[in-house]
Each structure stands twice: as C-alpha cells, then as structure tokens.
C-alpha positions as CSV (number, residue, x, y, z in Angstrom):
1,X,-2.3,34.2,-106.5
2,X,-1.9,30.4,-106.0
3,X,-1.1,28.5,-109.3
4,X,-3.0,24.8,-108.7
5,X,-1.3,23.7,-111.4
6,X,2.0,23.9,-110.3
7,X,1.2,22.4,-107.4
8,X,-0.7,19.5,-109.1
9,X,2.3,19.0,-111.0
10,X,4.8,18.9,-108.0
11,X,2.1,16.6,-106.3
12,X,2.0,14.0,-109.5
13,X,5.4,12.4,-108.4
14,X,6.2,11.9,-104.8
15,X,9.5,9.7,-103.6
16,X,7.8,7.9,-100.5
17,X,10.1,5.7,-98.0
18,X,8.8,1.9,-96.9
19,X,9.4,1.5,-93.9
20,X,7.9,-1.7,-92.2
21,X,6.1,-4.6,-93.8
22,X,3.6,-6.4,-90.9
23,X,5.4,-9.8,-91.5
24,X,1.9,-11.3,-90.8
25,X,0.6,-10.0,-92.9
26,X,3.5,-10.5,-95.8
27,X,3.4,-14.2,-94.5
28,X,-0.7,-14.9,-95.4
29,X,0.2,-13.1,-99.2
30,X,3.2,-14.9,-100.0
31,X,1.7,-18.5,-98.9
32,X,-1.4,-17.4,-101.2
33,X,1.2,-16.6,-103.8
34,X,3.5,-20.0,-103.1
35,X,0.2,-22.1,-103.2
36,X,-1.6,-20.2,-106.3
37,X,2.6,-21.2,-107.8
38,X,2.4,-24.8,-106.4
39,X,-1.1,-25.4,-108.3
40,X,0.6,-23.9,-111.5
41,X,3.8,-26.4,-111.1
42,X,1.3,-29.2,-110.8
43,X,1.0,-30.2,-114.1
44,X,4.5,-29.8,-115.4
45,X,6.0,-31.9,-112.4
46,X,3.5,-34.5,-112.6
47,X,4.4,-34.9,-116.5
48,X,7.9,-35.1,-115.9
49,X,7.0,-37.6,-113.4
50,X,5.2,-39.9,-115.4
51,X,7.9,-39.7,-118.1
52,X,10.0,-41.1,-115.5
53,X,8.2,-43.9,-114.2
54,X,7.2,-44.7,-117.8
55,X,11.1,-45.1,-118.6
56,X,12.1,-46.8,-115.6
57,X,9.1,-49.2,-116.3
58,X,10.4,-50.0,-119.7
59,X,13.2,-50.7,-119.0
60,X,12.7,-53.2,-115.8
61,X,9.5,-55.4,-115.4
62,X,7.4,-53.7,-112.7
63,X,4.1,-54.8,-113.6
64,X,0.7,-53.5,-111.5
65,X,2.8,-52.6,-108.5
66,X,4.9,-50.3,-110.1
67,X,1.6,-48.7,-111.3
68,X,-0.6,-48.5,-108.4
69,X,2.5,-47.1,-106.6
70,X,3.2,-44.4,-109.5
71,X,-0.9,-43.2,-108.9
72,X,-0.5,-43.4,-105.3
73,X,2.6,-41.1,-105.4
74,X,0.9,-38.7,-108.1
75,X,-2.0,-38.4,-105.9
76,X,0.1,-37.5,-102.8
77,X,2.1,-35.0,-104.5
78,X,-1.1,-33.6,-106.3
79,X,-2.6,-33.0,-102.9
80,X,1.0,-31.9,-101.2
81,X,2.4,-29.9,-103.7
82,X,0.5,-27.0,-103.2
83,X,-0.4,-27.2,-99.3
84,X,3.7,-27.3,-99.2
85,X,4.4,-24.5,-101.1
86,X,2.1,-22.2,-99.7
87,X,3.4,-23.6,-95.4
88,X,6.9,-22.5,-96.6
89,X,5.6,-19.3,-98.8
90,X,3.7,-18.0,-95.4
91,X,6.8,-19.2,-93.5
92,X,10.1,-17.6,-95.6
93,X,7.2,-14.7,-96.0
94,X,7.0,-13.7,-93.0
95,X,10.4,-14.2,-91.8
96,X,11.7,-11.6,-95.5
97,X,8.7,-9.2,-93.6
98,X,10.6,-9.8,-90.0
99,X,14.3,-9.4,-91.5
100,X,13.3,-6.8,-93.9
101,X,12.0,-4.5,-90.8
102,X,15.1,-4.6,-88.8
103,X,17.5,-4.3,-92.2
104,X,15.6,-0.8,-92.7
105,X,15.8,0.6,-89.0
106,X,19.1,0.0,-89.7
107,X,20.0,1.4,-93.5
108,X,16.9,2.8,-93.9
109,X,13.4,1.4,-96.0
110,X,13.1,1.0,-99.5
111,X,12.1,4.3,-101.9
112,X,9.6,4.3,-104.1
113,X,8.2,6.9,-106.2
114,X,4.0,7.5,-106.2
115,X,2.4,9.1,-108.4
C-alpha cells in the first residue's frame, strides 16, 4: 500500500538548484529596489546637508546667495537622488544577473531548500 504521508513528508523539504537569473529582469527589480532606497536616504542626506551649509554659513558671511544656492542644490538632489539610484540599481542589477549566470555554468547555481 502506498503510505501518502511518507511521501508528503519527503515532499515538504526539497534542495532545488538556481540556475539562471534573466538579468533583465533582475535589472528592473533592483532599480525599483535602488530607487524605493534613494527615496528612503532622502531625508537623512538632505539633513546632513543643511547642517552643513548652516555651519559653513556661520562661520563666513554668505548672505541670500548662499541660501538660494543651498535650495537650489536641495531641490536638484531631491529630484536626482532617487532617479540616480535606481539608473545604477537597474544597471549593477543586471550586470550581478549577467555575471551571476556564467559564474554558475561554470561552478554551478546557488542551492536552496523549498519547502
């Protein structure tokens, strides 16, 4: 007689091999990843930021210039942060995806164990 629950119990944990990542694929996750990252980083970098310009302002004279060129600059890294992050996430994605696929023709994939 066949015992299913043996066999459910042998099926539960499986070691499967990975293989090949589609480095297109990879690319578009990471540079949502890098972006989503980028947008997180924001606030901490524009803080630290500020802090600077406040010090450097303190201790020199720079008067409305040095302001309208700190809000300029926070602007342009509040819009390029994130847009920047997520070119090079895409990018150094799918080139891990690309390098990752030879490596493991070579030496063989990653294992991993499914349940």
């Amino acid at each position: 007689m066949l015992d299913l629950r043996r066999s459910c119990e042998q099926n539960e944990r499986m070691t499967r091999t990975l293989k090949r990542i589609a480095p297109l694929q990879f690319g578009k996750i990471m540079g949502v990843l890098y972006g989503l990252m980028g947008l997180i980083f924001l606030p901490f970098f524009a803080i630290f930021a500020l802090i600077g310009v406040f010090a450097q302002s303190a201790s020199e004279d720079a008067g409305a210039a040095g302001a309208v060129a700190m809000g300029g600059g926070m602007l342009l890294m509040a819009v390029l942060m994130p847009v920047m992050y997520g070119v090079f996430g895409f990018i150094f994605g799918a080139l891990s995806a690309a390098l990752y696929n030879v490596i493991a023709r070579w030496i063989g994939g990653i294992e991993v164990e499914v349940e």
